[in-house]
N, C-alpha and C positions, 0 to 999 in steps of 0.2 A: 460436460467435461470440465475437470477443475481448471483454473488461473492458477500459473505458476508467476510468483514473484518475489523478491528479496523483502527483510524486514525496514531498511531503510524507504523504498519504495512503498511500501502499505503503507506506514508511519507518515510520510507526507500526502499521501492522499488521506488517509484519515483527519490528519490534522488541517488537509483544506479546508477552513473557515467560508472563504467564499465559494467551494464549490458545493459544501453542504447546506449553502446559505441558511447559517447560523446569523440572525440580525439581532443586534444591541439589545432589542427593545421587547424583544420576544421573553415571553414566560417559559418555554421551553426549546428543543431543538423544532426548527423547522422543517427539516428532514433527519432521518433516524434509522439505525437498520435495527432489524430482529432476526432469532433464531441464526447467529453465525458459527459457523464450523469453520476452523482453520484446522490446516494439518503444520506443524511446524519442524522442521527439520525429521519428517518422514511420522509424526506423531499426532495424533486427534488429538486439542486442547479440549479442555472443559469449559463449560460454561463463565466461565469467572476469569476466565485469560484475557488479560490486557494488554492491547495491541500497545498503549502509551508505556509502561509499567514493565512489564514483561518479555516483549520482544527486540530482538538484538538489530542492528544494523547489518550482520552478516546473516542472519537466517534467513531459510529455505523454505518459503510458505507456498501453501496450495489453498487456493480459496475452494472451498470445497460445496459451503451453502449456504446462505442466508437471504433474508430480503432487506430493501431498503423502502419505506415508506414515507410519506407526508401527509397534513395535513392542511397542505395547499390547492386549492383545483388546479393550479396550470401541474404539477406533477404528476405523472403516472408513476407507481408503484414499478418496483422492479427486480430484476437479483441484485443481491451484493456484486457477484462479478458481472454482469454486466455495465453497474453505475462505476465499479471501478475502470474499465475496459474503457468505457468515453472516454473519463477523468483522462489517463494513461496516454490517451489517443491526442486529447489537447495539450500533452506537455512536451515541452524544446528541449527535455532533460529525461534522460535512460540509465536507466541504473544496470549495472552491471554485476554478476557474480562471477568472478575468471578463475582456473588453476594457472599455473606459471611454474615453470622450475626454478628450486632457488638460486639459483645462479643467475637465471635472466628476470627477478623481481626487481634489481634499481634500473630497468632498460625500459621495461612494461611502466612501472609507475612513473619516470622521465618523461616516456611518447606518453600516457594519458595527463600529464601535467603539460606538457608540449602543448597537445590539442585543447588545454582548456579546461579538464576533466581535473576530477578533484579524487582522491584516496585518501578512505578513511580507517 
């Protein structure tokens, strides 16, 4: 079953350096995914879609398939979504995609600034 998540939220898990532990000193990635299928805003990308490059902070992604490999012994091989699903599960930060009427968006963005929460 696909992962549903925003593009802001992929974007910082892709970009976790120490969760993909990417080290300094490596010739390449230390872990890597293959074969990814996103669907973005209800749409299958192609192979050449960049999650850095191409995806929005508001989009509407479906992780739909890939894997994640290494070439570590302590790693096991795994899906994309489920290495994302850990990630997601260790973080103190939730990304949110809401609708609001416009009439109560400075009330909504107020109480998520109130709690701490940031709108971007």
């Amino acid at each position: 079953m696909a992962t549903k998540t925003t593009g802001a939220e992929l974007r910082a898990f892709y970009n976790d350096d120490a969760y993909w532990q990417k080290s300094d000193d490596s010739k390449g990635d230390d872990i890597w995914h293959e074969e990814l299928v996103l669907e973005v805003n209800g749409v299958e990308q192609s192979d050449d879609y960049s999650i850095n490059e191409d995806l929005k902070d508001e989009d509407q992604v479906k992780i739909m398939y890939g894997h994640v490999l290494s070439s570590r012994d302590d790693f096991a091989d795994r899906s994309f979504e489920s290495f994302f699903k850990a990630w997601r599960k260790q973080q103190n930060t939730v990304y949110l995609s809401v609708a609001v009427p416009k009439d109560k968006l400075d009330a909504v963005r107020a109480a998520i600034l109130a709690a701490g929460g940031s709108v971007k």
